[in-house]
C-alpha positions as a Markdown table, in Angstrom:
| # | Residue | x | y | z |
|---|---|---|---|---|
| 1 | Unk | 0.6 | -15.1 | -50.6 |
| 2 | Unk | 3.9 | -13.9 | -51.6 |
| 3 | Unk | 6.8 | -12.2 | -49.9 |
| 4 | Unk | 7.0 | -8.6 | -51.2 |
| 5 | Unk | 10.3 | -9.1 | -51.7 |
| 6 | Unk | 11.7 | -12.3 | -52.9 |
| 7 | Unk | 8.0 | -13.5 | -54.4 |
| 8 | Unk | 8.4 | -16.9 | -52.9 |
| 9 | Unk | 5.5 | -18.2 | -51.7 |
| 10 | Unk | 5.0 | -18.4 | -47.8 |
| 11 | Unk | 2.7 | -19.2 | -45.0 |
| 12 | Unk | 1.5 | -16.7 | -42.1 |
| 13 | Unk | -0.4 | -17.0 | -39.1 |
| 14 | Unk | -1.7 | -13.1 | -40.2 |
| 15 | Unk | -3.0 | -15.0 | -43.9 |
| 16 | Unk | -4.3 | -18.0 | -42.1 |
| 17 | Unk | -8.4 | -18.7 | -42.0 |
| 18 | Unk | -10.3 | -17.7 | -38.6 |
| 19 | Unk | -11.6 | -21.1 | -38.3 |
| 20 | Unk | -8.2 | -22.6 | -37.3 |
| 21 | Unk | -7.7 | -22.9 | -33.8 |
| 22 | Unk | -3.8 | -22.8 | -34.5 |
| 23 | Unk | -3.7 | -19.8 | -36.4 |
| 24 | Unk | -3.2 | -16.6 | -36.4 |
| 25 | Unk | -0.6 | -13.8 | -34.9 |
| 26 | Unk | -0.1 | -15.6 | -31.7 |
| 27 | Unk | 0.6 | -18.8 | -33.7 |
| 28 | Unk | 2.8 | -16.8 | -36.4 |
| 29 | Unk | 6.5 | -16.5 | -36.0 |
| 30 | Unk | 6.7 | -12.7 | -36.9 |
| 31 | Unk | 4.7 | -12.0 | -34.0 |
| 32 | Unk | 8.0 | -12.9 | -32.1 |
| 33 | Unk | 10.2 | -10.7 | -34.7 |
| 34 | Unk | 11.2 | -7.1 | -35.1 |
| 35 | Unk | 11.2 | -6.0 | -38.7 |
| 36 | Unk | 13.7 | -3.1 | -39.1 |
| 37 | Unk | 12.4 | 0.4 | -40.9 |
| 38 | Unk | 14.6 | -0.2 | -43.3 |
| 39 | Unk | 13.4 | -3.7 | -44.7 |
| 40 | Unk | 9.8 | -2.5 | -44.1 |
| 41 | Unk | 10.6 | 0.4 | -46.2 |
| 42 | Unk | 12.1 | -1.7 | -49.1 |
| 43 | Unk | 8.9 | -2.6 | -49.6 |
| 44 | Unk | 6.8 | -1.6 | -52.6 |
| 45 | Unk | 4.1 | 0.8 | -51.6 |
| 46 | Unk | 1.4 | -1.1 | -53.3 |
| 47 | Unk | 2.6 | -4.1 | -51.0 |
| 48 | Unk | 3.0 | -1.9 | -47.5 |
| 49 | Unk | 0.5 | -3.3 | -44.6 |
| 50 | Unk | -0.8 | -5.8 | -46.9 |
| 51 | Unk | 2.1 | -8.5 | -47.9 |
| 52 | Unk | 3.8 | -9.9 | -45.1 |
| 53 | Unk | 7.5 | -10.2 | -45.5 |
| 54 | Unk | 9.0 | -13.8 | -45.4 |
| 55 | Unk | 11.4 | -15.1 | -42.7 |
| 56 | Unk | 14.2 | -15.7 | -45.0 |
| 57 | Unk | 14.1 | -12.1 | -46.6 |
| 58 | Unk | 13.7 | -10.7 | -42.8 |
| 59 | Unk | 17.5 | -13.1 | -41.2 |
| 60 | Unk | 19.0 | -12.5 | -44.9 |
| 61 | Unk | 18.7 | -8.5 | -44.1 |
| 62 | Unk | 19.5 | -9.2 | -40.4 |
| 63 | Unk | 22.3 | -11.2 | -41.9 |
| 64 | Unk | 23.9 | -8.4 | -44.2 |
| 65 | Unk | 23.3 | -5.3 | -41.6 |
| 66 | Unk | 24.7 | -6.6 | -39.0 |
| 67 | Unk | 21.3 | -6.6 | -36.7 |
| 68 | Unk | 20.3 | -9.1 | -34.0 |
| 69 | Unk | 17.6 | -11.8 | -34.3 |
């Protein structure tokens, strides 16, 4: 799958098959991060609650608004 944002391929826990004991959202790191409203709202409609954003795009905007990790 692709980031939403950026398009660069990534790997999440939330895309990962069932049959892996080390998968899913336990095993993902966004499970540990806060996604601010405004980076989820960047997000094009057809991509909301299906595309997970990528942990680059997510510290990049942390980065450039001045928001904790």
């Amino acid at each position: 799958m692709k980031c939403p944002l950026c398009e660069k391929n990534h790997s999440c826990g939330m895309e990962a098959t069932a049959s892996s004991a080390e998968t899913g959202i336990g095993s993902c790191w966004c499970a540990r991060e806060t996604f601010p409203k405004a980076l989820l709202d960047a997000v094009p409609d057809e991509f909301k609650n299906a595309a997970c954003i990528c942990k680059s795009c997510l510290d990049e905007f942390k980065k450039k608004s001045g928001a904790s990790h």
